[in-house]
MARTI-888611 format. One line per 2 residues: their letters; for each residue y, x, z of C-alpha. Coordinates in nm, 3 decimals. Layout:
N
a	Y,X,Z; ...
This chain:
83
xx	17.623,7.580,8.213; 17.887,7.824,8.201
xx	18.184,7.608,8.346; 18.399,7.919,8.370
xx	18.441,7.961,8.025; 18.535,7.610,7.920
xx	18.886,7.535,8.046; 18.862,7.158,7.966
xx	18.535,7.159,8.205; 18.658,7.363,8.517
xx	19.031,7.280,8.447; 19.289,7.425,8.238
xx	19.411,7.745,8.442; 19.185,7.630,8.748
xx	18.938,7.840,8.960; 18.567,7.773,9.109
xx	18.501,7.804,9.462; 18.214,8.036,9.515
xx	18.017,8.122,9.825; 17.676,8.285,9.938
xx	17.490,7.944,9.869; 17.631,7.912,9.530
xx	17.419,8.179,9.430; 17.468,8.397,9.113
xx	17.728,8.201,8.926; 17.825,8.303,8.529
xx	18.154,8.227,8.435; 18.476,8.401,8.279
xx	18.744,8.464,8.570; 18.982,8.710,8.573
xx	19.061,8.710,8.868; 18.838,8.687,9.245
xx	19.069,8.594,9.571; 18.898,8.603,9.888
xx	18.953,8.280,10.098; 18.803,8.465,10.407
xx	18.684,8.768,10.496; 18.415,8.826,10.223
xx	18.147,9.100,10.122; 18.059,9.053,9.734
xx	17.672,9.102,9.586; 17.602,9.181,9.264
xx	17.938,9.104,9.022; 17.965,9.204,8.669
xx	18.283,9.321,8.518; 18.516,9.517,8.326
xx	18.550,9.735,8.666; 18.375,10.079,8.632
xx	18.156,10.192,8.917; 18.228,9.844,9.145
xx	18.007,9.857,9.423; 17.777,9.627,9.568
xx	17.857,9.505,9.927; 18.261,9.529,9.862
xx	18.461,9.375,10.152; 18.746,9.168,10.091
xx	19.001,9.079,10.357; 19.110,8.704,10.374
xx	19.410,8.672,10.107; 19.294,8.998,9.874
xx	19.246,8.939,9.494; 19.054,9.129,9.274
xx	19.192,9.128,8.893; 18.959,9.253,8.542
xx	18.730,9.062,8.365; 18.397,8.888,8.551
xx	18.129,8.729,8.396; 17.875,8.750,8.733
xx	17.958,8.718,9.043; 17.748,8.667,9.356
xx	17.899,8.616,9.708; 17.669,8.728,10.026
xx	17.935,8.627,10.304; 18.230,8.460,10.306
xx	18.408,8.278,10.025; 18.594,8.348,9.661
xx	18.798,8.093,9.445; 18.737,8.296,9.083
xx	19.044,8.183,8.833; 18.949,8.110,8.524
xx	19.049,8.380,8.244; 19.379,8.314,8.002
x	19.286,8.363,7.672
């Protein structure tokens, strides 16, 4: 199920907590903010030429348009897009 894309599911305006043992997750976030320090896998976005293995520092957000995002350590709440 993609729970990122319903607002009434995941909660209007409300985010998904994602880490390495959630897997590959679909959803539609526009925004990733790392809880911890945190090195993303495979994500697919709007972002041209985003690497794999990007670090995050605890507090950072990442803003464009996700649709796949996969977590190898640490921790992201992904917001769900406004639309």
């Amino acid at each position: 199920m993609n729970v990122g894309a319903n607002l009434q599911l995941s909660g209007e305006y409300g985010g998904r907590y994602l880490t390495n043992a959630s897997g590959t997750v679909q959803g539609n976030w526009y925004q990733l903010e790392a809880v911890g320090a945190t090195v993303l896998g495979a994500v697919t976005s709007n972002i041209v030429d985003l690497p794999s293995g990007l670090n995050l520092a605890a507090g950072q957000t990442l803003n464009g348009v996700f649709t796949s995002v996969a977590v190898t350590s640490g921790a992201v709440i992904a917001l769900n897009r406004r639309s």
